[in-house]
N, C-alpha and C positions, 0 to 999 in steps of 0.2 A: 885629244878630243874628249868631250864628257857633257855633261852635264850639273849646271851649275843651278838653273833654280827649277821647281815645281809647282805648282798650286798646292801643297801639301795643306795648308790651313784652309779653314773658314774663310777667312777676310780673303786670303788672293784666289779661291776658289771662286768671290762671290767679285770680286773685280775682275776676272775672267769672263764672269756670265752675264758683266756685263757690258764687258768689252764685245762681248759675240752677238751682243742685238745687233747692230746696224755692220755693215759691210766694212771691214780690214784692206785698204790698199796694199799690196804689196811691197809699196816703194814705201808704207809709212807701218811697217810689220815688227821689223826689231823694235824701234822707237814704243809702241803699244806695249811689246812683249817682255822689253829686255826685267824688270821686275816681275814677271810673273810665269813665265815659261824661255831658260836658257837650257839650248843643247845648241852643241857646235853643230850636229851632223843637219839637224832644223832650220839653223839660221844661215849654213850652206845653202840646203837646197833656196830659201827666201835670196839669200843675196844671188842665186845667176836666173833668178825670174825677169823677166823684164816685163814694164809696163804697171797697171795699174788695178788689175782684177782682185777680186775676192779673195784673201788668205783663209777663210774661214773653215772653208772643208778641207785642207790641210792642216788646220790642228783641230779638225775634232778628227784626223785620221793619227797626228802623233797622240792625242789624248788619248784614244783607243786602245793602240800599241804598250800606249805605256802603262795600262792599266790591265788589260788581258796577260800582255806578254811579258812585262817587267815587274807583276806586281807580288812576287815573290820578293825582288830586291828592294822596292820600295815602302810596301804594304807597311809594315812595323812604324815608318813614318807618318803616315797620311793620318789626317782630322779622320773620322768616318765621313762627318757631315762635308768636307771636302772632295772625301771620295764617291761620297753619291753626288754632289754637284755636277763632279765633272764627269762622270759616267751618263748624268743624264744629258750633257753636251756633248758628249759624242754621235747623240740620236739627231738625225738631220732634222 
């Protein structure tokens, strides 16, 4: 289990935000995501969803996560202007 990709730059920070205007299916979530946000334990929880609702406040709650609680391990990597992107996507 791990994780394989982040928003860590600019550009996938800013293809994130704007993937998150309009409503993420469920059923169509890896397919959006698989380039911009990989973690196995994520795409778990997305693959035993059923149906067809809104992913979206599911990842601005792993964005959150990964940025309060992981950002000791990550931080050294992240654009800034990336990581204010997605911090500000965490706000509903």
């Amino acid at each position: 289990m791990g994780t394989w990709a982040l928003p860590k730059t600019k550009k996938i920070a800013n293809d994130l935000q704007v993937l998150m205007k309009k409503p993420i299916p469920c059923n169509q979530a890896t397919h959006h995501l698989v380039d911009i946000i990989g973690d196995d334990d994520l795409y778990d929880l997305l693959e035993a969803l059923e149906g067809d609702f809104d992913i979206r406040p599911i990842i601005r709650d792993f964005l959150s996560e990964v940025i309060t609680q992981r950002i000791d391990y990550n931080n050294n990597d992240w654009d800034k202007e990336a990581l204010r992107i997605c911090t500000r996507l965490t706000s509903p």
